[in-house]
C-alpha positions as CSV (number, residue, x, y, z in Angstrom):
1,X,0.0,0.0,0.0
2,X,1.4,3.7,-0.4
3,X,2.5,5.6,2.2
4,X,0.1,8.3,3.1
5,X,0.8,12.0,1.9
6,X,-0.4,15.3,2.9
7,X,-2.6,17.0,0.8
8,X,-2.3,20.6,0.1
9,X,-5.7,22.8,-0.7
10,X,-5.3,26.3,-2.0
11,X,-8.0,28.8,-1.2
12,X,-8.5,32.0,-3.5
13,X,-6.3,34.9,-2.8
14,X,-8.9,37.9,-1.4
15,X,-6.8,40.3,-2.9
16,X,-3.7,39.7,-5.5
17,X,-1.5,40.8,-2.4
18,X,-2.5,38.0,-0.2
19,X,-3.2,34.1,-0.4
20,X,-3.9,31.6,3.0
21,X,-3.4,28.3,2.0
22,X,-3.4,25.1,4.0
23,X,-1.5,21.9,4.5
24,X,-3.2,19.0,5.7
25,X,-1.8,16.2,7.2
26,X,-3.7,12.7,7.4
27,X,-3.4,10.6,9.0
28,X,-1.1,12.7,11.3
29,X,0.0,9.7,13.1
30,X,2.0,8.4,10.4
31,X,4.2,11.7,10.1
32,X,4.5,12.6,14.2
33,X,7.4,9.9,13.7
34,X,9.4,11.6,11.6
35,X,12.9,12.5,13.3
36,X,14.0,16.1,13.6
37,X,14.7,18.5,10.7
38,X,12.7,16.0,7.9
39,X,9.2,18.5,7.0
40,X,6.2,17.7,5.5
41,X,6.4,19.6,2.6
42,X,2.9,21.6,1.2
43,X,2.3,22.0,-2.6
44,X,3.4,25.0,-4.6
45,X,1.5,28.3,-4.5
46,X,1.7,31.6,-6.1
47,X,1.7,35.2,-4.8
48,X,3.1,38.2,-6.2
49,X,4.8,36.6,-8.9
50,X,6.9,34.2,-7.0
51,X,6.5,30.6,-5.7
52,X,5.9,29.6,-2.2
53,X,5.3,26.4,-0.1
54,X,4.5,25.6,3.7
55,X,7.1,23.2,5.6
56,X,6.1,21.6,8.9
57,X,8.1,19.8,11.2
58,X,6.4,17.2,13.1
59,X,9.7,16.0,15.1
60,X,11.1,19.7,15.7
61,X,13.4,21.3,13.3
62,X,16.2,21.4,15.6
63,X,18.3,17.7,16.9
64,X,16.1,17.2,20.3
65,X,13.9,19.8,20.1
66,X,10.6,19.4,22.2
67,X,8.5,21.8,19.7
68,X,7.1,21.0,16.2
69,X,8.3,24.2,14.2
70,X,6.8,25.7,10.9
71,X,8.0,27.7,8.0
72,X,7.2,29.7,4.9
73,X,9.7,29.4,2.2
74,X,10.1,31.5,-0.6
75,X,11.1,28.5,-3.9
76,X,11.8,31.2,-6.7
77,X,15.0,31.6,-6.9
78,X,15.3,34.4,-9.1
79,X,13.8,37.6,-7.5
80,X,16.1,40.5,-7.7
81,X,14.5,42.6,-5.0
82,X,13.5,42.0,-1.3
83,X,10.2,40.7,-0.6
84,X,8.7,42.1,2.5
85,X,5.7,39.9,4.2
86,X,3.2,39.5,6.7
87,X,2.6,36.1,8.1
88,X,0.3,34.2,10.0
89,X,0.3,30.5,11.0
90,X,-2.9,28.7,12.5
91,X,-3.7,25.5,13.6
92,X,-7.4,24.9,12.3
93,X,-9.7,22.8,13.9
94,X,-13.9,22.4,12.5
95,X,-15.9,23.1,15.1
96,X,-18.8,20.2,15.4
97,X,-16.6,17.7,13.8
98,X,-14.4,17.8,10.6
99,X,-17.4,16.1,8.7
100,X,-20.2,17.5,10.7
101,X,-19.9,21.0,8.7
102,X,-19.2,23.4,11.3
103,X,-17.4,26.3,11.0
104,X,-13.4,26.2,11.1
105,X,-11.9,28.0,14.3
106,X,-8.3,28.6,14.6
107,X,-7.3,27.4,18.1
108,X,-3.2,28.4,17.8
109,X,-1.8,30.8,16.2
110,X,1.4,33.1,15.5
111,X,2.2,35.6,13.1
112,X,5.3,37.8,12.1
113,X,6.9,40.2,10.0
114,X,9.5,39.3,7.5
115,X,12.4,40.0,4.7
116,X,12.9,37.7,2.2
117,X,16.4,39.1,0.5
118,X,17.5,38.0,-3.2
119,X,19.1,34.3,-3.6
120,X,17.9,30.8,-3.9
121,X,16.1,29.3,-1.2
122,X,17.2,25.8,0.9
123,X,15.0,24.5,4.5
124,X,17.6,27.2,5.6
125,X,17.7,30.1,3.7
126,X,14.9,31.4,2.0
127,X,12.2,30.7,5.1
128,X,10.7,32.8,8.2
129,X,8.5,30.9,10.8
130,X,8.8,29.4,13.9
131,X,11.0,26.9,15.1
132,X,9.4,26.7,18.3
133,X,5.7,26.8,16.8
134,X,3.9,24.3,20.0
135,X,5.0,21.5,22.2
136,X,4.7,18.2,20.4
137,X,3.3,17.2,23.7
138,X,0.8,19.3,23.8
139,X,-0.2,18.4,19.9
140,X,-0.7,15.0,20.8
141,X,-2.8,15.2,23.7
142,X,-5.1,18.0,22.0
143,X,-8.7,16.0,20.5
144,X,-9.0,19.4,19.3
145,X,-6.0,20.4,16.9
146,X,-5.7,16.5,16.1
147,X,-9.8,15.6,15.8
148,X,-9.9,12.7,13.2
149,X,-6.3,12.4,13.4
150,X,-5.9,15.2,11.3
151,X,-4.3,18.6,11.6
152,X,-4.5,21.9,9.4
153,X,-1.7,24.3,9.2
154,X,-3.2,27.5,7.8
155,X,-0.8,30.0,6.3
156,X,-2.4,33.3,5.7
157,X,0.2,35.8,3.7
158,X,0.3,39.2,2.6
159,X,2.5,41.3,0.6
160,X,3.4,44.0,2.6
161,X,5.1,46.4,-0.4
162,X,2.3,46.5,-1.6
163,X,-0.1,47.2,1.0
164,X,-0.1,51.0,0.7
165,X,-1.4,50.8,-2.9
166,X,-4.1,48.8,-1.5
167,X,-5.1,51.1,1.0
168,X,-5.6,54.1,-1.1
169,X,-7.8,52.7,-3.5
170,X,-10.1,53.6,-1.1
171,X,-14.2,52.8,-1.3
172,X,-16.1,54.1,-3.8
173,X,-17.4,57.4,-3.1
174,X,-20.8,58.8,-3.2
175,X,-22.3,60.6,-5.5
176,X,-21.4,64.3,-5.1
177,X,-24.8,65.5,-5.3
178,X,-26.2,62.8,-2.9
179,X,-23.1,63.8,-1.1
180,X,-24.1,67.5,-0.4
181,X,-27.9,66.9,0.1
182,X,-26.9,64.2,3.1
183,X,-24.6,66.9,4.2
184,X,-27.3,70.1,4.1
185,X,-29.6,67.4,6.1
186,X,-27.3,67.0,8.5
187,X,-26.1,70.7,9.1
188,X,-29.6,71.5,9.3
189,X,-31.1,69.4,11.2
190,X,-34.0,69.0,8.4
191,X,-36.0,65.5,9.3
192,X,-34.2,64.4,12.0
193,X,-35.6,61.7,14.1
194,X,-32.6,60.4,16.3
195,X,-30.6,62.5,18.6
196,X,-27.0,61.4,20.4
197,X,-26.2,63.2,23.5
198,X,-21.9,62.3,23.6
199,X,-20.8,63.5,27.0
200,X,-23.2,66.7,27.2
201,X,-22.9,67.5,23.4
202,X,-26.3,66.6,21.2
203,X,-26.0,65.7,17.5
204,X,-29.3,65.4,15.1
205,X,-29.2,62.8,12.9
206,X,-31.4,60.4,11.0
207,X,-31.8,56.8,11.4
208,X,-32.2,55.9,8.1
209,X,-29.1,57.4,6.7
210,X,-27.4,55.8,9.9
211,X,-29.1,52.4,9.6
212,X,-27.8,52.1,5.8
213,X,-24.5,52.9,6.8
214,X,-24.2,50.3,9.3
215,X,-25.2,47.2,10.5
216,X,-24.9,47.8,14.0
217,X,-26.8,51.0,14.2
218,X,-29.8,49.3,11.9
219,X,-29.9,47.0,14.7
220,X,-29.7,49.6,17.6
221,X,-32.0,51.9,15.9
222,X,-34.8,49.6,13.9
223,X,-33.9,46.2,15.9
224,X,-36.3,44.5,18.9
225,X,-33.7,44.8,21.2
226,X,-33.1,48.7,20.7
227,X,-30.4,48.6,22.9
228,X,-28.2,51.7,23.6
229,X,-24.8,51.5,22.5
230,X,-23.0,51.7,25.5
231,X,-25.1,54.5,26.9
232,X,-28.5,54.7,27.4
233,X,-31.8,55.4,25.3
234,X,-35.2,57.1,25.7
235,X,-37.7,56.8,23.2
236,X,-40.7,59.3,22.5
237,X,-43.5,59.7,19.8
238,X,-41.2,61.8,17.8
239,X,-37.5,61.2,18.1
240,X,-34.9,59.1,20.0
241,X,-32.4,60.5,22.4
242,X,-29.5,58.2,22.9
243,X,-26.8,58.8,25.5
244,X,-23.3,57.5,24.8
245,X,-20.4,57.9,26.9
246,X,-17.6,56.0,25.5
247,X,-16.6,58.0,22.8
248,X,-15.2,61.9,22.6
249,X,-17.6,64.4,21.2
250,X,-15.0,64.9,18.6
251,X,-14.8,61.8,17.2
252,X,-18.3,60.7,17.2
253,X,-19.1,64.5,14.9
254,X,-16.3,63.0,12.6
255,X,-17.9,59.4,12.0
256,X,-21.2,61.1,12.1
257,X,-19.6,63.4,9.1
258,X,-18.5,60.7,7.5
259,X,-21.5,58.6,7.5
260,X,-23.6,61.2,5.6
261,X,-20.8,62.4,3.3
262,X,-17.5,59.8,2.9
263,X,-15.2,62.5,4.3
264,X,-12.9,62.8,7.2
265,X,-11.5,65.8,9.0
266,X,-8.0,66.9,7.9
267,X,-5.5,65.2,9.9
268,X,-1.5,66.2,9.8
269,X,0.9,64.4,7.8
270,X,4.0,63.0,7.6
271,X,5.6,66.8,7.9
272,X,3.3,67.5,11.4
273,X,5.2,66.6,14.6
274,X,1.6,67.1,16.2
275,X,-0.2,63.6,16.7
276,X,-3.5,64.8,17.8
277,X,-5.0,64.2,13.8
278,X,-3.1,60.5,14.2
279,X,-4.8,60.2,17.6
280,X,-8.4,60.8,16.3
281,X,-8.2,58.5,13.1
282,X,-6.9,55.9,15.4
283,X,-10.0,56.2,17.7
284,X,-12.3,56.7,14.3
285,X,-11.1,53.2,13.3
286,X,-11.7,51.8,16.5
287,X,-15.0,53.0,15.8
288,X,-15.5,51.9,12.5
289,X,-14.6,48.3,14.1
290,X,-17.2,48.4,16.5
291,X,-19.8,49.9,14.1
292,X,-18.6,47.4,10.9
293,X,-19.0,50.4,8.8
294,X,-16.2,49.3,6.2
295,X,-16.1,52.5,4.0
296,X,-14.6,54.3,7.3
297,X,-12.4,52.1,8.1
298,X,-10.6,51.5,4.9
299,X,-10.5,55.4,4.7
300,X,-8.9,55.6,8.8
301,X,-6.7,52.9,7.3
302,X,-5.3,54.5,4.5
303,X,-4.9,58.3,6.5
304,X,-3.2,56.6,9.4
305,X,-0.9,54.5,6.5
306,X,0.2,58.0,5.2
307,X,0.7,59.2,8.5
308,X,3.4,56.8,10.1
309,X,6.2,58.5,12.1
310,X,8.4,56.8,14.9
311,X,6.1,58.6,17.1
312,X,2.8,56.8,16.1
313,X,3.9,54.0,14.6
314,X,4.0,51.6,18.1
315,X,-0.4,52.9,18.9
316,X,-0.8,52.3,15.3
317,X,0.9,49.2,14.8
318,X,-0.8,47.8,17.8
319,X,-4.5,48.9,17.3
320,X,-3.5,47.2,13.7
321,X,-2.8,43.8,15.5
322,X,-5.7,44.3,17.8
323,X,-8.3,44.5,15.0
324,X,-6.8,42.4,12.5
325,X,-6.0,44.1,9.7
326,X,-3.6,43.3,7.7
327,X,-2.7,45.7,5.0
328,X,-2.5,48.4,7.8
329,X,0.1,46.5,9.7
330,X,1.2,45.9,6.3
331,X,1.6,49.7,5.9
332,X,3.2,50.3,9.0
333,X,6.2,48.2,8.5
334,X,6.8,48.9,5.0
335,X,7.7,52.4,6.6
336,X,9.6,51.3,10.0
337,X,10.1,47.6,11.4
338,X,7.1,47.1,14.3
339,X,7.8,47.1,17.7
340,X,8.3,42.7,17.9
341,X,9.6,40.6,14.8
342,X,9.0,37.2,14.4
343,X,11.3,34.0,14.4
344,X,13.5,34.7,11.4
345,X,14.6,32.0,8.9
346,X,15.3,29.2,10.4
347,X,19.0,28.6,11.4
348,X,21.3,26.0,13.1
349,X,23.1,29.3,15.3
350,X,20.0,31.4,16.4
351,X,17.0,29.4,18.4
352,X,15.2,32.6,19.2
353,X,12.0,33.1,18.0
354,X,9.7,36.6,18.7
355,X,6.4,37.0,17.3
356,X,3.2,36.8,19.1
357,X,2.0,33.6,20.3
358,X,-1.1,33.2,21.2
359,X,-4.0,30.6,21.5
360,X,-7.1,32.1,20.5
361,X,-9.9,32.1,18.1
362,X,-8.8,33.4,15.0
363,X,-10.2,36.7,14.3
364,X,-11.7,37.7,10.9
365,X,-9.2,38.6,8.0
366,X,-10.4,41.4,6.5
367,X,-7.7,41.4,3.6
């Protein structure tokens, strides 16, 4: 009979600057034997022009080591220029059963930021992951990770270079007459039915504009539950007051603005040494998180992108990571190295590995 072999399952890149693919190893129990530095080896894949597979080490990369490592190796050997990346490794588990249909989780997972420079690429040269990825121990006593005696290594990449181009694509904007009408409505006050007191200051609005803008707030303002949005909320015949008091007066004008008319206050730029305009995109995308309206945060993204200095690079970097998203990391790094690298390539001198490690459910990629 032939030996098993991992299969290899590509998924469709979301944009052309990222790809996740997966390697899938089954039945696991007939690789968790292999001796140190001998990978399972993922099929080829392509992203920005070059070739790329997954290598995982089921008996530790390094001679005795306790930990199963992982890699990302760049195969083309004939790139001329470096090739900067964002990286995440998950272990994937199927919630309900891997044939019972349920959703895939990610119950493991670590990411990093790397350099690929020009050459061809060996198991040591050409990679970046993590050489100390999990405790083989702890793979083999997990039901979870190894359900079916299978496991799923999920490698999510992006191209960082090119992330800024991304970004300021931008959403499509309204139509400009559309555009001023929402605004007049607004400035005026003409119709409105809602109103949001935000720490003593009141803002008119109307629900419908608000409500097909976002999901949230078509469920705060038109749901059964009618709840308040962190504050609290009084109804009458005529209008709505809500309260909310976790969010500056400021900043809830500017997503307000932006809800009726796709624009954001100006906001310094590379030149200005002041931070305040960095500080209120960053707490405009925090709010464009929590109110999934997209259009805002793709625009926060790509002001705070243009906007990177050494002195908001670390808040931006990290309310990046917190959200998940990718190409704004992506930004950030292509202009200064974050605060915490990853393991590098692997190598037989340097054990260390950096990164974040950290078991969780994986959040949503929002490419």
């Amino acid at each position: 009979m032939a030996a098993p072999s991992p299969s290899s399952g590509d998924r469709a890149p979301t944009r052309e600057t990222a790809s996740t693919q997966r390697l899938t190893i089954a039945p696991y129990s007939s690789f968790s034997g292999l001796s140190s530095g001998k990978p399972v080896i993922s099929g080829l894949f392509s992203l920005g022009g070059h070739l790329w597979d997954i290598l995982f080490f089921p008996g530790g990369y390094y001679s005795g080591s306790p930990y199963a490592a992982v890699f990302l190796r760049l195969v083309s050997s004939d790139h001329r220029e470096q090739v900067r990346v964002l990286v995440d490794f998950t272990l994937v588990y199927r919630r309900g059963g891997m044939t019972g249909g349920g959703e895939d989780d990610g119950s493991y997972t670590r990411c990093g930021y790397h350099v690929f420079g020009p050459g061809p690429a060996t198991v040591g040269r050409g990679c970046f992951g993590f050489p100390e990825f999990i405790l083989q121990h702890d793979l083999a006593a997990s039901g979870v990770l190894l359900r079916g005696d299978r496991l799923v290594v999920e490698c999510a990449v992006l191209l960082a270079a090119d992330a800024d181009e991304v970004l300021r694509r931008g959403p499509r904007p309204l139509d400009d007459e559309l555009r001023r009408g929402l605004r007049r409505m607004l400035e005026d006050g003409t119709g409105a039915d809602v109103t949001f007191v935000v720490r003593g200051e009141r803002f008119r609005a109307h629900r419908c504009v608000l409500a097909a803008r976002s999901p949230v707030l078509l469920a705060e303002l038109h749901g059964p539950a009618a709840r308040a949005m962190g504050g609290t909320q009084d109804t009458d015949d005529a209008t709505t007051t809500i309260t909310i008091d976790d969010m500056e007066p400021d900043a809830f004008a500017a997503m307000l603005r932006f809800a009726y008319d796709d624009t954001l206050p100006e906001l310094p730029g590379n030149s200005e040494r002041d931070a305040t305009g960095v500080h209120m995109a960053q707490h405009l995308l925090a709010a464009a998180d929590l109110y999934r309206m997209d259009a805002l945060s793709q625009a926060c993204q790509d002001r705070l992108a243009r906007c990177v200095t050494p002195a908001t690079a670390a808040d931006t970097y990290a309310l990046a990571d917190r959200l998940g998203l990718r190409l704004l990391k992506a930004a950030v790094v292509g202009t200064s190295p974050p605060p915490a690298r990853a393991a590098s390539r692997p190598s037989r001198t340097a054990r260390g590995s950096g990164g974040s490690r950290r078991p969780t459910r994986r959040p949503q990629r929002r490419w």
